[in-house]
Structures are given as structure tokens and as C-alpha cells.
C-alpha positions in Angstrom: -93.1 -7.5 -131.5 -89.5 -8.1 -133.3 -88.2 -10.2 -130.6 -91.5 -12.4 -130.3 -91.1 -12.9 -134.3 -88.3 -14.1 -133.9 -89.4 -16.2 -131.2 -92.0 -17.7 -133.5 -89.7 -18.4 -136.6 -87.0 -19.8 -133.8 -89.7 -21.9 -132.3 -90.9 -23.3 -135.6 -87.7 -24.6 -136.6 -87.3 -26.5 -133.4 -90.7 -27.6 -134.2 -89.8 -29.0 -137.2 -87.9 -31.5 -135.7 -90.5 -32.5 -132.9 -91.6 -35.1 -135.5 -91.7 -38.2 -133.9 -92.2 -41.1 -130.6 -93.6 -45.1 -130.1 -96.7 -46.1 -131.6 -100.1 -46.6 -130.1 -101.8 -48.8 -132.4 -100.3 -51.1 -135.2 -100.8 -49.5 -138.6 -101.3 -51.6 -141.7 -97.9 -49.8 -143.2 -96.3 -46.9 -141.1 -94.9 -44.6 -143.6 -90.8 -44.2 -143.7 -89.8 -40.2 -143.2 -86.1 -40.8 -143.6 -84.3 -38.9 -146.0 -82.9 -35.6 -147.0 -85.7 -33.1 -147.4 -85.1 -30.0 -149.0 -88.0 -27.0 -148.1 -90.5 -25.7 -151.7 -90.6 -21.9 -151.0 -93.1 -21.7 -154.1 -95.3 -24.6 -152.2 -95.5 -23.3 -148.7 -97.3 -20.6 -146.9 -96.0 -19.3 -143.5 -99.3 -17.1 -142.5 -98.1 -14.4 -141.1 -94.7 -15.6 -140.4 -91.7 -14.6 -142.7 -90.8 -17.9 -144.2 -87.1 -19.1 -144.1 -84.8 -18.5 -147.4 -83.9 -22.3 -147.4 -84.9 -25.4 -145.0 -83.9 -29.1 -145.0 -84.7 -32.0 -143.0 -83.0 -34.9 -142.3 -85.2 -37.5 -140.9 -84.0 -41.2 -139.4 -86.9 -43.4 -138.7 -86.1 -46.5 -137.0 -89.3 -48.7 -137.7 -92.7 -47.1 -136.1 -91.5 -46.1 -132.9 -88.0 -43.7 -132.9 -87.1 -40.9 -135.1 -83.9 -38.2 -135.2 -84.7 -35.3 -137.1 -82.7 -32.5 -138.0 -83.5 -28.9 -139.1 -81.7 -26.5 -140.5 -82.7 -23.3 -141.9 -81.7 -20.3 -142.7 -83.7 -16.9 -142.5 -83.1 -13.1 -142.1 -81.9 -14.1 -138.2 -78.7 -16.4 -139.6 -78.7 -20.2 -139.9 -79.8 -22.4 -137.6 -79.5 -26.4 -136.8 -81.3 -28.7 -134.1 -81.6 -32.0 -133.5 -84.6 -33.9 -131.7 -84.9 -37.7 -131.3 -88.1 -39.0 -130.4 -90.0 -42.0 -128.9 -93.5 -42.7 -130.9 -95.8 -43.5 -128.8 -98.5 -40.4 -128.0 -96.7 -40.0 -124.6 -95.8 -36.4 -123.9 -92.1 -36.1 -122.7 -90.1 -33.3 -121.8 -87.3 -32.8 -124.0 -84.4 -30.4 -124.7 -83.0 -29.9 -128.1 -79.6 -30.0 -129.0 -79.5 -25.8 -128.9 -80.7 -26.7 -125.5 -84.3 -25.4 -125.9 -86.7 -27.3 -123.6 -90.4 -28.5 -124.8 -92.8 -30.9 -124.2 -93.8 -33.1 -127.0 -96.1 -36.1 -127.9 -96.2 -37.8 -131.0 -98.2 -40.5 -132.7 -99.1 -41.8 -135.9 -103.2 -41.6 -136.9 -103.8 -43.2 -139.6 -100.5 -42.9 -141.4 -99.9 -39.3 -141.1 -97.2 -38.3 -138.1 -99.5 -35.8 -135.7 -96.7 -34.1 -133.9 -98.2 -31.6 -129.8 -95.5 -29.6 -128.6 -95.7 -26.9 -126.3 -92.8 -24.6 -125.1 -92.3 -21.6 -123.1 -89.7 -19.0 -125.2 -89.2 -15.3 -123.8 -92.3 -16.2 -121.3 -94.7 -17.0 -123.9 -96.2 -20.0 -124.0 -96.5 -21.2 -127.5 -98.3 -24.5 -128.7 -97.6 -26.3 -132.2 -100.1 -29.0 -133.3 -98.1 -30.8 -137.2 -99.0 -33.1 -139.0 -96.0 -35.2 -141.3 -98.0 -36.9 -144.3 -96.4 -38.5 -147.1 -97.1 -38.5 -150.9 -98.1 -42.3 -152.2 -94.7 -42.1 -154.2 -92.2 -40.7 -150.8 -91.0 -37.9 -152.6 -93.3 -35.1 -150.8 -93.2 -34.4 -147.1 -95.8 -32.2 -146.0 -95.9 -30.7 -142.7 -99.5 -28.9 -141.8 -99.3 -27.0 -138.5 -101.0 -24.9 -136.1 -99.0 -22.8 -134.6 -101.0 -21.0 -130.9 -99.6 -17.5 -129.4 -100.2 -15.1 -127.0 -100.8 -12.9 -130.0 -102.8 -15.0 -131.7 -102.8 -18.5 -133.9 -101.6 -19.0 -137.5 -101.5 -21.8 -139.8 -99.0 -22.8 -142.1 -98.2 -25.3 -144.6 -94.4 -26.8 -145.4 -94.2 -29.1 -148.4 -90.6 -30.5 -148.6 -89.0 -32.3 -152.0 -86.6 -35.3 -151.1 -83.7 -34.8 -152.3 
């Protein structure tokens, strides 16, 4: 049970950075993630995940249709960084971080809100992550709604980040 909790708070930081890919349809105005984004530990709720002491982001957004994001977190397991860099464009691709974890993710934008589907296999689980990236009218909240679906069950959570 240990091990697959970690497995889960491992799995959501790499999730974190499955944030982006190449747009489907032309938006009106595609909302700009980049930034330094430092995690609200008073404004998020993990479910029944133990939440991280401290998370950041670091988001580059080229346009609508590439993004590099970077988490890096710390919880009761140590700190952790990974890197992603998508493609925008609801394809799913197969990916591998730069810890070398492998997932499959495909990631659009719907209506101005990033809608992030990655799945993954860790410790022979597989383990499904459904976000959604939305953006206060004045860019200085990142919220990050996900669905998080287990072996053991599904949970919800909700990340609000400040930039910094």
C-alpha cells in the first residue's frame, strides 16, 4: 500500500508536467502558461493523497502548439524534478520524461483551458490522469483540476499555483 502511494504521489508529479501538445481548433486567444508557478498548500486538496511540502512549475509555451514544463516538488519521499515537452494537438504520443518514466499523453486546448490524458504503467499498475490547466482572467492563478484512476480506486484533486 506504501509503495503504490508512492507510486501515486511519484506519478502525479510527472503528471504535472504532461501539460501540453498542437492545437486542434483555432481559439479566439489561447491562454499563455509560461512562468514560474509556485504550489498554495492552503488552496489545494490532494484527496487522499498526502500533498507535497512545496511544488513549482516552470512552464514555456511556445504559441498554441509546444510547451516544456518542469516540476519539481518536494514531499516526505525527497525532491523530485522532471521535464516534459509536449506537442498540442489532442494526438496521444508516447513519451519518456527526463527521470526516464514512460507515458502516453494527449493534450488539447477546449475552450481555453489545457485538458491534459495521460496514462502510464508504474510498479504494474496502470494509472490514468485526466487535468485540466485553466487560467485566472489576470495570469496570476494556475489551476490544475485532475482525476487521477487506480487499481485501488479514483481520486480527485485540485492544485491552485501563484505565479511568482
Amino acid at each position: 500500500m506504501q509503495t503504490l502511494t508512492r507510486t501515486l504521489v511519484a506519478a502525479t508529479a510527472l503528471a504535472l508536467t504532461a501539460g501540453s501538445a498542437t492545437v486542434v481548433r483555432a481559439q479566439a486567444k489561447t491562454p499563455d502558461l509560461s512562468g514560474t508557478w509556485d504550489m498554495d498548500a492552503a488552496k489545494s486538496q490532494f484527496g487522499p493523497l498526502p500533498p507535497p511540502t512545496k511544488m513549482s512549475l516552470t512552464i514555456t509555451q511556445t504559441g498554441a502548439t509546444a510547451m516544456k514544463v518542469t516540476t519539481v516538488s518536494t514531499t516526505a519521499e525527497g525532491d523530485q524534478s522532471v521535464t516534459s515537452e509536449y506537442t498540442i494537438d489532442g494526438t496521444p504520443r508516447d513519451m519518456k520524461t527526463s527521470d526516464g518514466q514512460a507515458q502516453t499523453s494527449a493534450v488539447k486546448w477546449d475552450a481555453g483551458v489545457l485538458v491534459v490524458d495521460t496514462k502510464m504503467e508504474r510498479q504494474g499498475a496502470q494509472i490514468g490522469l485526466a487535468s485540466r490547466y485553466a487560467l485566472s482572467p489576470d495570469g496570476k492563478l494556475l489551476t490544475i483540476d485532475r482525476h487521477i484512476t487506480t487499481p485501488m480506486g479514483d481520486a480527485d484533486m485540485t492544485i491552485r499555483f501563484n505565479k511568482r
